[in-house]
C-alpha positions, 0 to 999 in steps of 0.5 A: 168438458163434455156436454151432458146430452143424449149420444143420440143428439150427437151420432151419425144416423148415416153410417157407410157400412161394409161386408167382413169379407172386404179387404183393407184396400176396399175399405180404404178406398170406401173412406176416401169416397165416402169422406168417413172416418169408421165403417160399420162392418155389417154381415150378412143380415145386416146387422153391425158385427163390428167396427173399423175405423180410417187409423185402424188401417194406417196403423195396423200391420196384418198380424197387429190387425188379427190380434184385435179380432179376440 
């Protein structure tokens, strides 16, 4: 059962953020140092464009990761 509280009780203020222009590997790489499990795709003003999470990148070939972007 999930609790009724606030999502802002249960989220992350200290989000690890990443530029779209990053490559899959960077990201990888950011999830392994940063011990995360998403990244906020920030751009250029810095405000969230997306969102990509650690299984995006296992599970996703190429083509299947272009296919999200619509």
């Amino acid at each position: 059962m999930i609790v009724p509280v606030p999502v802002s009780d249960v989220m992350a203020t200290d989000v690890v953020t990443v530029s779209p222009d990053e490559t899959a590997r960077e990201a990888a790489r950011r999830f392994r140092e940063e011990d995360v499990g998403s990244l906020v795709v920030a751009g250029e003003d810095g405000r969230p464009v997306g969102i990509v999470a650690d299984s995006d990148l296992v599970s996703s070939s190429p083509t299947t990761a272009r296919s999200k972007r619509r």
